[in-house]
C-alpha positions in Angstrom: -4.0 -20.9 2.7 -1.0 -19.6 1.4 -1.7 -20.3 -2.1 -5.3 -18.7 -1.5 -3.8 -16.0 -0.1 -1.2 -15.4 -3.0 -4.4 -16.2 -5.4 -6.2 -13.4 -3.7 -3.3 -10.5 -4.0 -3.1 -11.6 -7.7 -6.6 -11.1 -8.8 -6.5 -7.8 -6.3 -3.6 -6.4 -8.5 -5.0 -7.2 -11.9 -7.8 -5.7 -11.1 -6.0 -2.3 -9.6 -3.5 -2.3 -12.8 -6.7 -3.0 -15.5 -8.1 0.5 -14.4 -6.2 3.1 -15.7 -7.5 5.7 -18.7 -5.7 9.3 -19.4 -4.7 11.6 -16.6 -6.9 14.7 -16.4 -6.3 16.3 -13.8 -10.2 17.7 -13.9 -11.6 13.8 -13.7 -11.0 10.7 -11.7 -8.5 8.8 -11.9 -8.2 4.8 -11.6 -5.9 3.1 -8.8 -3.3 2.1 -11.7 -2.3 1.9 -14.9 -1.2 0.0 -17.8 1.9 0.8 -19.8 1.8 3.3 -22.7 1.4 2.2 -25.9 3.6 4.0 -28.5 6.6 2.5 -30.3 9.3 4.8 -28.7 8.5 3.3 -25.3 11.8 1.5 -24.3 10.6 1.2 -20.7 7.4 0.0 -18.9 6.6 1.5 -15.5 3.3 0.2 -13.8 2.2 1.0 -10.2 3.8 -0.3 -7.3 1.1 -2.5 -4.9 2.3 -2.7 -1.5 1.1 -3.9 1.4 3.7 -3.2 4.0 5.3 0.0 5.6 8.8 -0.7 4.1 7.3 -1.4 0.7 5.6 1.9 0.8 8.4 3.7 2.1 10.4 2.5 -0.9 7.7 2.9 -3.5 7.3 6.9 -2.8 11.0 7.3 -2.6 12.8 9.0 -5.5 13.3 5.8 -6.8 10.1 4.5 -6.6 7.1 4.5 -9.2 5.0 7.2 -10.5 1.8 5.2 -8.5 1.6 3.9 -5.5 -1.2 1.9 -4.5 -1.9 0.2 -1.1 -4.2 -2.9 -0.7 -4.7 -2.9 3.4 -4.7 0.4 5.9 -0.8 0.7 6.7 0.9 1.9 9.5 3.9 3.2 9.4 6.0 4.1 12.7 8.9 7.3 11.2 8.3 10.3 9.3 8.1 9.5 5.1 9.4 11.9 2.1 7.2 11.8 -1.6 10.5 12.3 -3.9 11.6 12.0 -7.1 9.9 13.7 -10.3 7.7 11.0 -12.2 5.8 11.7 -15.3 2.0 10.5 -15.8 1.9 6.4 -16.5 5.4 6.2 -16.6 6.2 7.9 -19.6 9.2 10.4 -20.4 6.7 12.6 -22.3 3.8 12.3 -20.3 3.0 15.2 -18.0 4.5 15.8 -13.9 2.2 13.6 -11.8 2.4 11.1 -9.5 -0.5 9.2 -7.2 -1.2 7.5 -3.9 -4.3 5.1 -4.2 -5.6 4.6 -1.0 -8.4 2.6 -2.2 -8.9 -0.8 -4.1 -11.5 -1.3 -6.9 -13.0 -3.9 -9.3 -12.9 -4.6 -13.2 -15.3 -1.5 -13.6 -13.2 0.7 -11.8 -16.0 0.7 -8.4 -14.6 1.4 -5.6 -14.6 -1.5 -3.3 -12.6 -0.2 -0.3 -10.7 2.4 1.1 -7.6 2.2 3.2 -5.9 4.0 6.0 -2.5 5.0 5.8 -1.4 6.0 9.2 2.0 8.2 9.7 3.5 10.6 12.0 4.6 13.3 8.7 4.5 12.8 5.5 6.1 15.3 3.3 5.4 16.0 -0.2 8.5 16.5 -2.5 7.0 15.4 -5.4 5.2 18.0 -8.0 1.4 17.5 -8.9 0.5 14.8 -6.7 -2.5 13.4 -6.0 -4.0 11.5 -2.7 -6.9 9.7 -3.9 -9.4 7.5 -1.7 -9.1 6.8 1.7 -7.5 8.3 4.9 -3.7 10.1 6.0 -4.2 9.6 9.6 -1.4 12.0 10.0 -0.1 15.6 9.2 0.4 16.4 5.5 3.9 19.1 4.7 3.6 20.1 1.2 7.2 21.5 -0.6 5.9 20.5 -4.0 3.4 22.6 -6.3 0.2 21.1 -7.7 -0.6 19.1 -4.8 -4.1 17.6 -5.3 -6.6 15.8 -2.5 -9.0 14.4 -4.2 -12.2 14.6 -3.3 -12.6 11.1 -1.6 -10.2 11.8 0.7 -9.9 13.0 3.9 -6.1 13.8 5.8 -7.2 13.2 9.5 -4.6 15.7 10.6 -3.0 19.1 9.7 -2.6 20.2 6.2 0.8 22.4 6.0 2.4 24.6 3.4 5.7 25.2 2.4 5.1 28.8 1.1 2.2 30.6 -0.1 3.3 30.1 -3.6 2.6 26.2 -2.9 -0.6 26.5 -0.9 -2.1 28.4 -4.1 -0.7 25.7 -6.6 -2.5 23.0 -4.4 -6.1 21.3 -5.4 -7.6 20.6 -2.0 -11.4 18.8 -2.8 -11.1 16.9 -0.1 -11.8 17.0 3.7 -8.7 17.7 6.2 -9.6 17.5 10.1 -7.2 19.7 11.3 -5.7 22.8 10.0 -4.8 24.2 6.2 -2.2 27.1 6.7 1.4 27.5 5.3 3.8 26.7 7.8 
């Protein structure tokens, strides 16, 4: 069982990281990436998979990586900080952006399932980025500009603003259940 299981998260991951093409900000975006492909790349940076509150916590800490993707709903018990500046698939020239994947998806890049993540607060300290797929079953506090929900999305919760400055930097396609207002 273990094996299968082990098996199961492999394929799961290879087809998250196979799904990755250019960032625009105006299309949508795969769960993951693949590194970048020029010769001055002296690091490789893919997305971190995670499966557990800790692991999560970690991967959208400062130290963390510029995508974050979760493969079950996930519930985590304390408040969570989005820190760090990260730079589009990883690379020192590619543009401010960084990702939560709340969904899982197959070779073609279908969506196969969306995921909860579940969490008191979680504040955004990280510029331009984007929730995609699933459900925050929590309140949202955005510090950060060019915060982005994508439209298959939903934050069951409140949606607050650091500033006004913030809120009108923000991309909000998706649904929130609660209120939108700076804070």
């Amino acid at each position: 069982m273990k094996l299968f299981k082990m098996m199961l998260v492999a394929g799961v991951s290879v087809a998250v990281l196979s799904g990755c093409g250019a960032n625009n900000n105006n299309a949508t975006n795969s769960a993951a990436t693949t590194a970048p492909t020029t010769e001055q790349t002296d690091a490789v940076t893919t997305a971190s998979i995670v499966n557990q509150a800790d692991a999560f916590t970690k991967a959208v800490s400062k130290d963390g990586n510029w995508i974050i993707a979760i493969l079950n709903d996930v519930t985590i018990a304390q408040d969570v900080v989005v820190e760090g500046e990260f730079h589009d698939k990883g690379a020192a020239d590619g543009d401010i952006y960084r990702k939560i994947a709340l969904y899982a998806q197959d070779a073609d890049h279908k969506v196969t399932a969306n995921y909860t993540l579940t969490i008191p607060k979680l504040t955004v300290q990280s510029e331009n980025l984007r929730v995609q797929g699933g459900t925050i079953k929590g309140d949202v506090y955005v510090e950060a500009n060019g915060f982005n929900l994508h439209e298959t999305s939903t934050i069951d919760g409140n949606l607050y603003f650091a500033n006004e400055d913030v809120k009108a930097t923000a991309g909000i396609e998706g649904k929130v259940t609660g209120a939108t207002e700076v804070k």
